[in-house]
C-alpha distance (Angstrom), angle and dihedral (degrees) to the residues before:
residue distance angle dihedral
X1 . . .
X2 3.52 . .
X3 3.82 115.0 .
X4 3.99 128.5 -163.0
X5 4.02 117.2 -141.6
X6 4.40 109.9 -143.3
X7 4.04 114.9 -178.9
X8 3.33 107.6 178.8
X9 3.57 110.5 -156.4
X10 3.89 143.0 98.0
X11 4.12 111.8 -72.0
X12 3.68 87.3 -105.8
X13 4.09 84.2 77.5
X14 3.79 99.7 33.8
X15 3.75 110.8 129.1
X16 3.51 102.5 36.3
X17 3.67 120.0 -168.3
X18 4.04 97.8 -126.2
X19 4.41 89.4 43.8
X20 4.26 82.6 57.1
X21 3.85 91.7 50.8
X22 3.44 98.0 51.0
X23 3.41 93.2 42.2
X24 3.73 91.0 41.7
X25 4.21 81.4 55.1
X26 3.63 93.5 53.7
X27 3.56 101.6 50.9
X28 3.96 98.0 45.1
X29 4.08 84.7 55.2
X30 3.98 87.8 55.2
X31 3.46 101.6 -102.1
X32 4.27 126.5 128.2
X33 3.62 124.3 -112.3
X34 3.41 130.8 -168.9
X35 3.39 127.9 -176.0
X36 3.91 115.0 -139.9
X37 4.13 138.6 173.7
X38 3.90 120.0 -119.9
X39 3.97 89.1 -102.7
X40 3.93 96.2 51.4
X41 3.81 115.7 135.5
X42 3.89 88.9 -151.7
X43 4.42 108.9 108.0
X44 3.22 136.9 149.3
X45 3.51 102.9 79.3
X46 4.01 124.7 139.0
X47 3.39 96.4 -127.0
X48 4.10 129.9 35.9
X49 3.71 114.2 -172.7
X50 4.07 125.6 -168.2
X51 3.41 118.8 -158.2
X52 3.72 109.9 -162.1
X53 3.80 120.1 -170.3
X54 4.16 95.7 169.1
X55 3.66 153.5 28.6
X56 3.77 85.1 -116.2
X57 3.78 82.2 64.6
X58 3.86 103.9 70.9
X59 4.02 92.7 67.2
X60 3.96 91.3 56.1
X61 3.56 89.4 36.0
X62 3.92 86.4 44.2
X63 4.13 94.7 57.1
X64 3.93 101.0 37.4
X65 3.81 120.6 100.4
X66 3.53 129.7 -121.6
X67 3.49 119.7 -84.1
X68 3.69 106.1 -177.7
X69 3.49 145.8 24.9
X70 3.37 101.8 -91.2
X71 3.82 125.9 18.3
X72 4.10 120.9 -135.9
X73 3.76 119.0 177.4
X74 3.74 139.7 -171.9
X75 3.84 145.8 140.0
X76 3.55 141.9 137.2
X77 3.76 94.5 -61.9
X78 3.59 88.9 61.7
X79 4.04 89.6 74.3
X80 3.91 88.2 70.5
X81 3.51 116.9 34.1
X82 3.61 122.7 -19.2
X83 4.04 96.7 166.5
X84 3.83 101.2 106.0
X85 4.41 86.2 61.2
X86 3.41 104.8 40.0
X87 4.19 93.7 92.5
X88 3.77 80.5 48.4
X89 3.54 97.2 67.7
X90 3.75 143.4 32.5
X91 3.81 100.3 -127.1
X92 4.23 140.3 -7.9
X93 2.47 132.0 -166.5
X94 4.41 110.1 -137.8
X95 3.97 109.4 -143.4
X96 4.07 139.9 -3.3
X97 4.00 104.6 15.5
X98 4.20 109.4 -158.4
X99 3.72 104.8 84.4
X100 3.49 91.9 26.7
X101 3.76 94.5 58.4
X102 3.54 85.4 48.1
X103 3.68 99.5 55.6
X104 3.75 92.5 42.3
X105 3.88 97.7 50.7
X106 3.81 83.0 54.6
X107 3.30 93.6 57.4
X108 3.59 102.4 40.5
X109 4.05 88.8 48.6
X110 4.10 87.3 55.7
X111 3.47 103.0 38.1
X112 3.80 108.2 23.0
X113 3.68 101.1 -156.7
X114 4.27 115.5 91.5
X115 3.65 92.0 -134.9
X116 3.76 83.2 82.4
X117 3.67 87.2 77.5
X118 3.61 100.3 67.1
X119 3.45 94.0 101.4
X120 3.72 101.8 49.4
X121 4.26 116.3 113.6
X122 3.95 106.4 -87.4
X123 3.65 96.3 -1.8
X124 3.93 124.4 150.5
X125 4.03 113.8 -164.4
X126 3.74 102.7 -160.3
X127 4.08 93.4 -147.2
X128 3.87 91.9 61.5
X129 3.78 89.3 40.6
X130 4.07 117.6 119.1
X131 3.81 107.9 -176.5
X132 4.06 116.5 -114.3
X133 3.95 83.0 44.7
X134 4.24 113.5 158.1
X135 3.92 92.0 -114.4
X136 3.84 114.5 -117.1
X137 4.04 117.6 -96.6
X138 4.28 102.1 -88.2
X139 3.59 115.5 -109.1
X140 3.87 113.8 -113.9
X141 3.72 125.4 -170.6
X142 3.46 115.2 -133.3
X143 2.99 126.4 -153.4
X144 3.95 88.8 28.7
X145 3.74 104.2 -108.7
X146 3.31 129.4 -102.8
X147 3.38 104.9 -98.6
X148 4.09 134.1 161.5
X149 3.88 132.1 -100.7
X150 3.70 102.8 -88.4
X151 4.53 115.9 -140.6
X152 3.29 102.1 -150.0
X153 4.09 121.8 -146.7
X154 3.53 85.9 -8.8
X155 3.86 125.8 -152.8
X156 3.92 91.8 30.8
X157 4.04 135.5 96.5
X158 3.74 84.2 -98.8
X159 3.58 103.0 60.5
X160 3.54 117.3 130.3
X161 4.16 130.6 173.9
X162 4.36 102.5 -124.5
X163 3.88 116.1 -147.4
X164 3.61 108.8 -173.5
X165 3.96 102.9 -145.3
X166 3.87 102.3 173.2
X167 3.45 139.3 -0.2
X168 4.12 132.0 -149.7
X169 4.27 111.3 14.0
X170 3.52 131.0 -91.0
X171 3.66 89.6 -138.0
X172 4.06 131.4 71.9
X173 3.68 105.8 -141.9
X174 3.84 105.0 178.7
X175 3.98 93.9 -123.4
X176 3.29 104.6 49.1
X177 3.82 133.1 78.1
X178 3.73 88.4 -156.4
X179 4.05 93.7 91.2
X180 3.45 97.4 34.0
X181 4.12 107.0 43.8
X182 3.75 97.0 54.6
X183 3.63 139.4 20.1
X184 3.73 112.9 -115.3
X185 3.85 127.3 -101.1
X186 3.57 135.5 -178.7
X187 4.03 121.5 -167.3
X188 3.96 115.3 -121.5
X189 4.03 119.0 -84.4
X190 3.90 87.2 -121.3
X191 3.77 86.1 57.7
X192 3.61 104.2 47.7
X193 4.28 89.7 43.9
X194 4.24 81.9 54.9
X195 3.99 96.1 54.3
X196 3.76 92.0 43.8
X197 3.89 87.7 47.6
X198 4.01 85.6 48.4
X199 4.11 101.1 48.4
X200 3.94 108.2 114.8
X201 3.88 101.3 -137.6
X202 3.78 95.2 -172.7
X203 4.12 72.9 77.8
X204 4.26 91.4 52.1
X205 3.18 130.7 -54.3
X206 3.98 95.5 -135.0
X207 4.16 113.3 115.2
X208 3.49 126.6 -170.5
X209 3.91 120.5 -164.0
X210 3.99 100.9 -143.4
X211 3.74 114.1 -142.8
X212 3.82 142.7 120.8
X213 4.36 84.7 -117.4
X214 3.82 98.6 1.2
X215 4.36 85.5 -176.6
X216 3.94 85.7 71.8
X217 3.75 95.2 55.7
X218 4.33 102.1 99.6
X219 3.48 118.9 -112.6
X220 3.83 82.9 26.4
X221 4.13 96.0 140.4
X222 3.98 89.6 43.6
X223 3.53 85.7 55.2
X224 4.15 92.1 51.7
X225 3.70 83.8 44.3
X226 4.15 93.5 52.4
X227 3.74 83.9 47.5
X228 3.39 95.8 58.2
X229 3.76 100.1 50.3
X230 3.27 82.0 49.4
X231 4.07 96.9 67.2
X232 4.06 84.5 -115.8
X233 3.57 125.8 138.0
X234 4.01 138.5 -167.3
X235 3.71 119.5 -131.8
X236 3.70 92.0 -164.0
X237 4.16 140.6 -10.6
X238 3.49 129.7 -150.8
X239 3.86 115.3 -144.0
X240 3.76 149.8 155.0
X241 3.73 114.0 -100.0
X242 4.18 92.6 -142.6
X243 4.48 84.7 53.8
X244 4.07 90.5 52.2
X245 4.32 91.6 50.7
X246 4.22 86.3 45.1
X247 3.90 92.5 43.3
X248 4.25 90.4 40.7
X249 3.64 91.5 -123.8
X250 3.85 134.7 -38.6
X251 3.59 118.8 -83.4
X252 3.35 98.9 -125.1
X253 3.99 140.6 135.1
X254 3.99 105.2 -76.5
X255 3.94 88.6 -124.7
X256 3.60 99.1 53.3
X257 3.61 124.2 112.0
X258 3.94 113.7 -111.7
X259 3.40 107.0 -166.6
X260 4.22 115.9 -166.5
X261 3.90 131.0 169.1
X262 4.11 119.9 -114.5
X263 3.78 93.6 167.4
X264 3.61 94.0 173.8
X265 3.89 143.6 82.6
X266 3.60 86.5 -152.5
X267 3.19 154.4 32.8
X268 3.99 93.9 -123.7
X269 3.98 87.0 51.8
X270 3.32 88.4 47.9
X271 3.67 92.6 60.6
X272 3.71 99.8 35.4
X273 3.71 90.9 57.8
X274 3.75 87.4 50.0
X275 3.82 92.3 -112.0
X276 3.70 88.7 130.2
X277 4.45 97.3 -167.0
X278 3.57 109.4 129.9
X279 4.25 124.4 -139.8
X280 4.38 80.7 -109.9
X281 3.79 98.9 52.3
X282 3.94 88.6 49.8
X283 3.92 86.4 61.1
X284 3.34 88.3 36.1
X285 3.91 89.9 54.3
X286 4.27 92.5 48.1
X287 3.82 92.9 46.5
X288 3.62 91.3 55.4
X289 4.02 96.5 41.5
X290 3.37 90.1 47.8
X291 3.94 92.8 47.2
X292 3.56 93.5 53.8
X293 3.90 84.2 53.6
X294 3.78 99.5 -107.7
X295 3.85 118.8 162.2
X296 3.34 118.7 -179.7
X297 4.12 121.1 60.8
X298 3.46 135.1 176.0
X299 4.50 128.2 -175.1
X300 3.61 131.6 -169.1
X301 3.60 108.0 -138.3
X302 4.30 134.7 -170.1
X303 3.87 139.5 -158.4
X304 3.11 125.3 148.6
X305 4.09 101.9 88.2
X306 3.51 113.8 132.9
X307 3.81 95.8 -116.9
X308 3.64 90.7 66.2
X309 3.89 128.6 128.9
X310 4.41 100.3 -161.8
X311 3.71 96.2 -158.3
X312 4.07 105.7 32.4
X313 3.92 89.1 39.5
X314 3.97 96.8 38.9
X315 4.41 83.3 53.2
X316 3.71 87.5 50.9
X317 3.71 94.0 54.5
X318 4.19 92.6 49.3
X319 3.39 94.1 47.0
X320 3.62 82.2 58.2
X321 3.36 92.5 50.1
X322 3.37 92.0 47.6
X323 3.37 94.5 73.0
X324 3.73 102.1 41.5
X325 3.93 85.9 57.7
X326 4.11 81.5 56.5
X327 3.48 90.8 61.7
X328 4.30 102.3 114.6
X329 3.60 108.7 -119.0
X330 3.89 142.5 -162.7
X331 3.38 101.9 -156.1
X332 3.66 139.6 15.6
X333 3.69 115.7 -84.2
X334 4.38 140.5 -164.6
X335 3.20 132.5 -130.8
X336 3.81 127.6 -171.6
X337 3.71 118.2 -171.7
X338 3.57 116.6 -172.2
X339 3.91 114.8 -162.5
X340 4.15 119.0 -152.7
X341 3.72 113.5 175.8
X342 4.06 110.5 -141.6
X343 3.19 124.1 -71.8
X344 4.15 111.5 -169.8
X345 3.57 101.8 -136.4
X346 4.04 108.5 -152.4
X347 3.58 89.2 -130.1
X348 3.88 103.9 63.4
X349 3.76 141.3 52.7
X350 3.91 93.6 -76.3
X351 3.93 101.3 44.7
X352 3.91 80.9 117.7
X353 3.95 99.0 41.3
X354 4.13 108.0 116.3
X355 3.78 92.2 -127.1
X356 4.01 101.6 -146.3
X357 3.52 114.7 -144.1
X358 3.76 103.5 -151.3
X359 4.21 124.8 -164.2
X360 3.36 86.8 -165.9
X361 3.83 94.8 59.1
X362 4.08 90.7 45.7
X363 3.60 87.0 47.8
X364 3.69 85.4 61.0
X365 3.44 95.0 45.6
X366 3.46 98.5 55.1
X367 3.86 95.3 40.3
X368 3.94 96.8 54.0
X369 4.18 85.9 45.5
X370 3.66 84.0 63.6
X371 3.73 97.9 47.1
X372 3.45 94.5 47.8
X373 3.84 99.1 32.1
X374 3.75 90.1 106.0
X375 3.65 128.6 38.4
X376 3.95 114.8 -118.6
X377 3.81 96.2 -141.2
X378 3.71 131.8 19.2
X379 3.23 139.3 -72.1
X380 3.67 84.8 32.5
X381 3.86 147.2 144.8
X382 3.67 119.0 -71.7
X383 3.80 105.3 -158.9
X384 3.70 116.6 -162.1
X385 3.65 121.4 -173.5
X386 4.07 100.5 -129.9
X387 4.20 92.7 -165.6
X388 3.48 147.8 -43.4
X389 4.31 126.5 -149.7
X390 3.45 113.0 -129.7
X391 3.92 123.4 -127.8
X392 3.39 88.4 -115.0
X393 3.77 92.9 55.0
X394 3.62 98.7 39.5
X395 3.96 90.1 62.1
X396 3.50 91.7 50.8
X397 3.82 103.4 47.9
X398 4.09 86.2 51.4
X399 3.64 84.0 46.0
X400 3.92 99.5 58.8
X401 4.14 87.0 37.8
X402 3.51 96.8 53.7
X403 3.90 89.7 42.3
X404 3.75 126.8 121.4
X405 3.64 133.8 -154.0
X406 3.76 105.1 -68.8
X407 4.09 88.4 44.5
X408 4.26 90.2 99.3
X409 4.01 104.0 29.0
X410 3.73 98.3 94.6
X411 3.73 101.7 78.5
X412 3.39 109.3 9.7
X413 3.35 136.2 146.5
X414 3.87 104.7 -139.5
X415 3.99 124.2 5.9
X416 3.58 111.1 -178.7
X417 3.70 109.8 -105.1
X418 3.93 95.9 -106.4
X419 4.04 89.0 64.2
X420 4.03 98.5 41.8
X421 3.86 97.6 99.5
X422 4.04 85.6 53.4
């Protein structure tokens, strides 16, 4: 059969790690894929597939013609809520992708009608469909399949070698769907040692160690360790501040971005959202970076929950600063601080929490940024803010997650023929 690939989604997310696997799937089973943009003039294929990574996703997916056949989607987003796309499509598949992808292009390639699929693991068939539905039990693959190293955006500066290492989170943050949408996984040391030992560096020599909190993954130092005798380097990590105090640091190249999650104001936020990081092991976290001669910094950081007080909490969190920004240094460092107002994902603790979005609070934001945009003295910090979500935006991304099945109709460009009258 020949298959055609759709994601959706601004070029900054083109290339997505789960799109390459199922592609990756198809092809090594004999089938054709080709990957194509939303606005391609190129149909008549047996097979579309959507690969949605966001809520942002469902209006592009919402307005682009059908390409094939019959229409499969599935993605990330589909873990959460995938209600407001289902009328959209003929099947999805809801969860982990590679064997069911497998199993369903069988079927489809036998029987040639997508109502085959109904009795695939965490499969919704849009004809049998009724809205308000309990949605199916996701489909996880365990253990994680054996998939390939994945170069992503090949032949440019950017390109970088992806080794998934884990998937879901051993943790249960209240915000994020993360913990609470999939069980987590982590692939076998032996594995992980094989696809570094595999990478062809004439390609790049850049590696990035895919996972929500790649530092919990075992065997996750040997790995940086196999890297490195390997001539490979990391271009950024993603970790959780609390793991780099136990471990005493990550041993990792001084200029490299480590990335880790505040999400917080406070420290009584902090703890009500089960983020459990306290104001002292944040200094604690800086003084030993900046010991071990790291440089370059980057926190994720929330507001927006309903409890929130902008002016008391806001002075809270620069007083904390404060004294991270006391911390002597020996040479100048960055610090990017990316800002995401909440977003109450249905799947966790807070689906029902009335996230507030308040000016006063992104006033603050971008006020301090300004103060503290340039250090006073040198060496110094360099604070860059790294983002901030509009208002406007904020109330439309919990819009299209909390939507339901009639939440894309108006205005689309294909509704599966069960859903037309609606």
């Amino acid at each position: 059969m020949n298959f055609c690939m759709i994601e959706p989604t601004g070029d900054k997310e083109e290339g997505s790690i789960g799109a390459f696997y199922i592609a990756d799937k198809l092809r090594r089973m004999g089938h054709s894929v080709d990957m194509i943009t939303p606005d391609s003039q190129r149909y008549h294929y047996d097979v579309e597939l959507f690969s949605v990574h966001h809520p942002e996703d469902y209006p592009r997916l919402q307005v682009t013609p059908k390409h094939g056949k019959i229409r499969l989607a599935g993605g990330h987003v589909t873990y959460n809520n995938p209600r407001p796309i289902i009328p959209l499509v003929d099947a999805l598949c809801m969860g982990d992708g590679e064997t069911w992808i497998e199993n369903a292009a069988n079927i489809l390639e036998k029987e040639k009608n997508v109502l085959a699929l109904k009795d695939l693991s965490g499969t919704i068939v849009s004809e049998l469909w009724i809205k308000g539905f309990v949605l199916p039990v996701r489909n996880f693959e365990k253990p994680l399949p054996a998939n390939p190293p994945y170069l992503n955006r090949p032949n440019t500066l950017s390109a970088a070698w992806y080794i998934e290492v884990a998937r879901g989170c051993p943790f249960s943050c209240h915000y994020c769907e993360l913990g609470h949408s999939m069980p987590y996984r982590y692939r076998t040391r032996e594995d992980v040692l094989a696809m570094l030992e595999s990478l062809d560096t004439s390609l790049t020599h850049k590696i990035v160690f895919f996972a929500p909190d790649e530092a919990s993954t075992p065997h996750y130092v040997e790995f940086l360790e196999k890297a490195r005798s390997l001539g490979l380097r990391q271009a950024f990590g993603s970790y959780r501040l609390d793991k780099i105090i136990k471990m005493g640091g990550v041993p990792v190249d001084h200029n490299q971005l480590v990335r880790v999650g505040v999400d917080g104001l406070t420290e009584e936020t902090r703890k009500r959202v089960h983020k459990h990081i306290t104001d002292k092991q944040i200094v604690e976290y800086f003084k030993l970076m900046v010991a071990q001669g790291h440089v370059n910094f980057k926190i994720f950081q929330m507001f927006a929950h309903s409890w929130e007080n902008p002016k008391a909490d806001f002075a809270k969190w620069e007083r904390l600063m404060n004294i991270v920004f006391a911390i002597p240094l020996e040479k100048a460092v960055s610090l990017r601080v990316k800002w995401t107002p909440l977003i109450p994902q249905p799947v966790t603790p807070l689906a029902e929490d009335k996230a507030i979005y308040h000016q006063e609070t992104a006033r603050l934001i971008k006020a301090w940024h300004e103060r503290v945009r340039q250090p006073k003295s040198q060496p110094g910090w360099h604070v860059e803010c790294d983002g901030i979500m509009s208002a406007k935006s904020h109330a439309r991304q919990i819009t299209l997650t909390h939507g339901d099945e009639t939440s894309l109709l108006e205005g689309a460009k294909y509704i599966n023929h069960a859903w037309r009258k609606q």
